[in-house]
TORSE-980129 format. One record per residue (C-alpha): residue in one letter; x, y, z. Coordinates in pm, 1 decimal. Layout:
BEGIN
{a; {X; Y; Z}} ...
end
This chain:
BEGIN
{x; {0.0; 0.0; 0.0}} {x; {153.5; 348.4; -91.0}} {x; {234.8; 616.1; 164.3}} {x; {-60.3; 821.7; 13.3}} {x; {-294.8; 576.0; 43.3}} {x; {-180.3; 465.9; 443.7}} {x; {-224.9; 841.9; 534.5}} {x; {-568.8; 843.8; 364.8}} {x; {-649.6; 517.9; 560.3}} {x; {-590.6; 668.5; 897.3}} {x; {-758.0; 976.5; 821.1}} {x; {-1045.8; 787.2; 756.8}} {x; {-1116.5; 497.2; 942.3}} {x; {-1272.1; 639.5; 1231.8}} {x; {-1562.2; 746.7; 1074.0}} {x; {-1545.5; 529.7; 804.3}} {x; {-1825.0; 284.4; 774.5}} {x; {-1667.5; 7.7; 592.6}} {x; {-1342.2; 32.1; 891.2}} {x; {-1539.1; 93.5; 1157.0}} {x; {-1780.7; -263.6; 1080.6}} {x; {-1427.4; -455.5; 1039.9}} {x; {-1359.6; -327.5; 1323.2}} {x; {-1681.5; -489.0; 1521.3}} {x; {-1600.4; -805.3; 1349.6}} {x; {-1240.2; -795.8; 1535.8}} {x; {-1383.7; -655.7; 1876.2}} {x; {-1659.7; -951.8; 1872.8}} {x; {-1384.3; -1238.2; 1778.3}} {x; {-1160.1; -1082.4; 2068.4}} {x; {-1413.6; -1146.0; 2315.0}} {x; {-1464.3; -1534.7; 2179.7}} {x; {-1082.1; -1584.6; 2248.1}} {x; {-1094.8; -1466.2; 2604.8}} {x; {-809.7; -1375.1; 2819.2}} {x; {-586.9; -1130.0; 2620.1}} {x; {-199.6; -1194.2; 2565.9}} {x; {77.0; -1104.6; 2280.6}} {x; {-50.1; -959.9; 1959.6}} {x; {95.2; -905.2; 1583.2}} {x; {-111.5; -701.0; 1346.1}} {x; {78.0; -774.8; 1042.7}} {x; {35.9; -514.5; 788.6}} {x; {-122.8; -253.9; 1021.1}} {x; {-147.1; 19.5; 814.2}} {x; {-89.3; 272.5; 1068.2}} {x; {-223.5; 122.5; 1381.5}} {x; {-602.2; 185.0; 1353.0}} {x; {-708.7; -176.2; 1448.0}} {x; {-428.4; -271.8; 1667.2}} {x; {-582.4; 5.4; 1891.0}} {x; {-904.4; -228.7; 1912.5}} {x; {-661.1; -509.1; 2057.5}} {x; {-490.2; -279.6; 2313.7}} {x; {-859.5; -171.3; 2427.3}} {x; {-925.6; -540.4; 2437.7}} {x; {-631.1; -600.2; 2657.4}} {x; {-428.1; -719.4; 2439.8}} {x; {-2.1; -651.6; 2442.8}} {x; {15.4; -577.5; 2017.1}} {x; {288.9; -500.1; 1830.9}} {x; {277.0; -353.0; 1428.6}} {x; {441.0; -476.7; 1165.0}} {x; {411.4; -299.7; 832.2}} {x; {658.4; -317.5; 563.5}} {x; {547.3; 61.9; 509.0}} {x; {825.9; 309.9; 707.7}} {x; {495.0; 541.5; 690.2}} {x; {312.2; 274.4; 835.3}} {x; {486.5; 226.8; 1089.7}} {x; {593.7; 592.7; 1144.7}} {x; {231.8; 666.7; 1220.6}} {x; {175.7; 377.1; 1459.8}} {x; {413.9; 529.0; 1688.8}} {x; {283.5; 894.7; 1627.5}} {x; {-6.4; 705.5; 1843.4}} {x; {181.2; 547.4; 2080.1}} {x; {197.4; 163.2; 1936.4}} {x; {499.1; -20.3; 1941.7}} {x; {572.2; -119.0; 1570.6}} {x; {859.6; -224.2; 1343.2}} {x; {936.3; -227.7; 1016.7}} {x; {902.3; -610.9; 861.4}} {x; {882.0; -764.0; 537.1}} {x; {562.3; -1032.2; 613.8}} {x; {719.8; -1278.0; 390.9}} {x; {1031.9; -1273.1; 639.5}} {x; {950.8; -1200.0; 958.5}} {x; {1203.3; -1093.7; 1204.7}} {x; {1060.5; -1205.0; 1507.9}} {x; {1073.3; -1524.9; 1681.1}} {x; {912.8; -1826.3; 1669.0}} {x; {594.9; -1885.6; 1844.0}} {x; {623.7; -1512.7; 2013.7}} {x; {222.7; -1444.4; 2005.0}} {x; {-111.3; -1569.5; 2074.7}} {x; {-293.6; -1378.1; 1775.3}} {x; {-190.7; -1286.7; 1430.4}} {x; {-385.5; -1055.1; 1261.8}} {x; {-351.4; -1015.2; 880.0}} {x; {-623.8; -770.0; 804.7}} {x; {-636.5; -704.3; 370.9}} {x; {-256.5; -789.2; 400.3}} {x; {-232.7; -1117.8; 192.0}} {x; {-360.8; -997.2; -150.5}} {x; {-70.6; -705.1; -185.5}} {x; {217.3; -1001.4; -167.5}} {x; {270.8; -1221.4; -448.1}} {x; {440.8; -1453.3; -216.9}} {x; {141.5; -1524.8; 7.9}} {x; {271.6; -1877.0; 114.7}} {x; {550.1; -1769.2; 207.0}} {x; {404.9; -1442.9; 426.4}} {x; {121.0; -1733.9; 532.8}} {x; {402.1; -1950.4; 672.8}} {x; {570.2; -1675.5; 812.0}} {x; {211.2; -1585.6; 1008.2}} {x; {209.7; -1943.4; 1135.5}} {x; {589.1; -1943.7; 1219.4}} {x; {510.6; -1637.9; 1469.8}} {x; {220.6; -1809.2; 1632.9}} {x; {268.3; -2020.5; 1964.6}} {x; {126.6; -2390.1; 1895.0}} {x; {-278.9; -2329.3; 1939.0}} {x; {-264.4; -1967.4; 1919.8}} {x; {-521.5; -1795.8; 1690.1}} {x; {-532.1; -1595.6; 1383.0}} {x; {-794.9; -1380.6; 1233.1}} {x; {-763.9; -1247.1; 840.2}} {x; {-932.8; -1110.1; 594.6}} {x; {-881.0; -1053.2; 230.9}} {x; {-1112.2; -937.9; -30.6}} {x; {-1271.5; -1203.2; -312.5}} {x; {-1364.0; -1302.1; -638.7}} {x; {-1163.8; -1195.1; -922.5}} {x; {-1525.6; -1105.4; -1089.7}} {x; {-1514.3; -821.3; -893.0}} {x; {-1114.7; -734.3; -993.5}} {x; {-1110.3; -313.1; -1086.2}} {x; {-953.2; -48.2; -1075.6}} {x; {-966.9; -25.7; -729.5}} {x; {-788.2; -339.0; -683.7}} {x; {-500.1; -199.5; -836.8}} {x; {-488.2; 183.2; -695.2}} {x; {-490.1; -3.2; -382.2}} {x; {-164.5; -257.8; -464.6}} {x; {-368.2; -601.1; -497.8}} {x; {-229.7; -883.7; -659.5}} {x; {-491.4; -1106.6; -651.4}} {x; {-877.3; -1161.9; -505.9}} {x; {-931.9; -1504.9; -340.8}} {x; {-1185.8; -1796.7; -376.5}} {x; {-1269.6; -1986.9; -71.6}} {x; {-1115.9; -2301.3; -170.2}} {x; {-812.2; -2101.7; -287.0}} {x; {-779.1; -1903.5; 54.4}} {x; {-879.6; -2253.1; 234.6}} {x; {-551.7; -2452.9; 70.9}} {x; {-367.2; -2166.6; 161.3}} {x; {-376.9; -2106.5; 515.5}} {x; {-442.2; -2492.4; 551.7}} {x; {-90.5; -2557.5; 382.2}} {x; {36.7; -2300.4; 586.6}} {x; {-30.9; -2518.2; 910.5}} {x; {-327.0; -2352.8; 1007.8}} {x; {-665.4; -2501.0; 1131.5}} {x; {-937.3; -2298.5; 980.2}} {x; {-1191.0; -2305.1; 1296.8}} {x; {-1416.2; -2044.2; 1069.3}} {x; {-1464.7; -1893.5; 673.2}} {x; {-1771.9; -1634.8; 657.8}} {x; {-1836.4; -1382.5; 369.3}} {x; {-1873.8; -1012.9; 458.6}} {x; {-1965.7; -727.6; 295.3}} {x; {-2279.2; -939.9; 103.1}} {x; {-2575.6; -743.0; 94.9}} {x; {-2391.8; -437.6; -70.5}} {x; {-2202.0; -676.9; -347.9}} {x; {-2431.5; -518.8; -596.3}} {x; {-2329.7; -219.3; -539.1}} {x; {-2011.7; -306.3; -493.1}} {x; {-1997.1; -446.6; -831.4}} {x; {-2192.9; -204.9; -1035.8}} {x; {-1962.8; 127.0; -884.5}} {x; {-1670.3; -85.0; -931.1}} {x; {-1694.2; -88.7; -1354.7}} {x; {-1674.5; 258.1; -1369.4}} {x; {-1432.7; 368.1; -1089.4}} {x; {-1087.1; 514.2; -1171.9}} {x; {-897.8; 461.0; -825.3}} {x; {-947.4; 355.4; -471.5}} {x; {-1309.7; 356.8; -319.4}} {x; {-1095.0; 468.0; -14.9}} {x; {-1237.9; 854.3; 21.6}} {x; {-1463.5; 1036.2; 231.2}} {x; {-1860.3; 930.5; 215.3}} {x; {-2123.8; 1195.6; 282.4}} {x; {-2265.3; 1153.4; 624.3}} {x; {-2612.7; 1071.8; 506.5}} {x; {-2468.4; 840.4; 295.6}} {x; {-2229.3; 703.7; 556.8}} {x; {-2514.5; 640.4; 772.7}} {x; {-2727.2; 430.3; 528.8}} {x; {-2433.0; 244.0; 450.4}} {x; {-2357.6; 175.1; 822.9}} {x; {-2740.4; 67.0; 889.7}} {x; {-2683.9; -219.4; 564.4}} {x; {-2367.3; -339.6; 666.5}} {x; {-2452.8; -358.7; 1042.4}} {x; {-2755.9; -582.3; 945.9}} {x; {-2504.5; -844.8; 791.6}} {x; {-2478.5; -924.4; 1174.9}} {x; {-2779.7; -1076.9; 1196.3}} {x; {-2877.4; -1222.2; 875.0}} {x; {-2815.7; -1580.9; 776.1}} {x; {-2610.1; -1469.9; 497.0}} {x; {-2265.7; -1573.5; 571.0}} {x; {-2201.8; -1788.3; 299.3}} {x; {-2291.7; -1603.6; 7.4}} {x; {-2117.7; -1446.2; -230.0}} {x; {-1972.8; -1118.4; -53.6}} {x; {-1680.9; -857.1; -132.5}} {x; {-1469.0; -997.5; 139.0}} {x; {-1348.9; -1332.8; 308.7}} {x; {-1289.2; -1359.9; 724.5}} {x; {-1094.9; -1637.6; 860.1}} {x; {-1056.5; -1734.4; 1204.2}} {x; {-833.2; -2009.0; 1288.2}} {x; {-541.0; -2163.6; 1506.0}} {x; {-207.9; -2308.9; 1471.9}} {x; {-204.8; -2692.1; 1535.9}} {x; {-75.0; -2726.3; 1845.2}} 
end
């Protein structure tokens, strides 16, 4: 992810309704896993969700192959360092939870920044990820925002399982607004990342909070979750 688009993250993501639902999804699988411990958000981008561990609890660390990144992290007080995900330099088993939040489709080497994820995790310790899917819905905003590739569930699936992880859960999110998703996305130049209109923001806020409780987890959405554990 370029510098540009990092600093447009942050300035964002508060208010944001798209960052602040992701966000809900991590503060609700924090709470399944209990007693908080040691933390990596891999590929932070600035910090904003490892701020939702350390309210959980939770010891976290960044890293962000980003110097930006990882510059603003520490602007708010995070501990972070700079790390190539594909070659992590951190020690083995170190944490309880991985995160790898839209990290995996910007590396062309997922395996090997998968393995690495698993490497870092102590034997049963969990990881939560998310990555956007379906190459149908590949744009222009896939690119402005440094994707490589969208993921299938299958395809995702064989690669966290060949990693060495257990995949506990795989849920679609962002369904109900795929439509729209897919219609604004044939005619967009760039990133969706910019600032929404508050009515707007609201109204998409009240559709994405219903996902929540609608049996609609395994349709087609914009984005795959995963959580799952090392093998112990």
């Amino acid at each position: 992810m370029e510098a540009t688009e990092i600093r447009r993250t942050v300035e964002l993501e508060d208010r944001h309704w798209w960052y602040r639902e992701r966000r809900a999804i991590l503060a609700r699988e924090l709470r399944r896993l209990g007693a908080p411990g040691r933390a990596l958000d891999l590929g932070a981008a600035g910090g904003g969700n490892t701020r939702v561990l350390v309210e959980h609890g939770w010891k976290a660390l960044v890293a962000d192959y980003s110097e930006t990144a990882v510059e603003l992290a520490r602007e708010r007080g995070l501990e972070a360092v700079h790390a190539d995900a594909r070659d992590l330099p951190l020690p083995d088993g170190g944490f309880d939870l991985v995160l790898a939040l839209d990290v995996l489709e910007h590396i062309q080497e997922d395996d090997l920044a998968a393995r690495e994820l698993v490497r870092v995790l102590r034997p049963g310790g969990a990881a939560l990820i998310t990555v956007p899917c379906d190459m149908a819905l590949w744009s222009a905003h896939d690119v402005a925002s440094g994707h490589v590739r969208r993921y299938t569930r299958d395809g995702l699936g064989a690669l966290l399982t060949g990693a060495g992880l257990v995949i506990d859960r795989m849920w679609s999110w962002n369904v109900l607004l795929r439509p729209v998703v897919a219609r604004r996305r044939k005619h967009t130049s760039g990133s969706d990342v910019m600032e929404t209109p508050p009515l707007v923001n609201a109204a998409l806020t009240a559709v994405i909070v219903a996902e929540r409780f609608l049996p609609v987890k395994s349709l087609p959405g914009v984005s795959l979750v995963v959580s799952a554990h090392r093998l112990r």
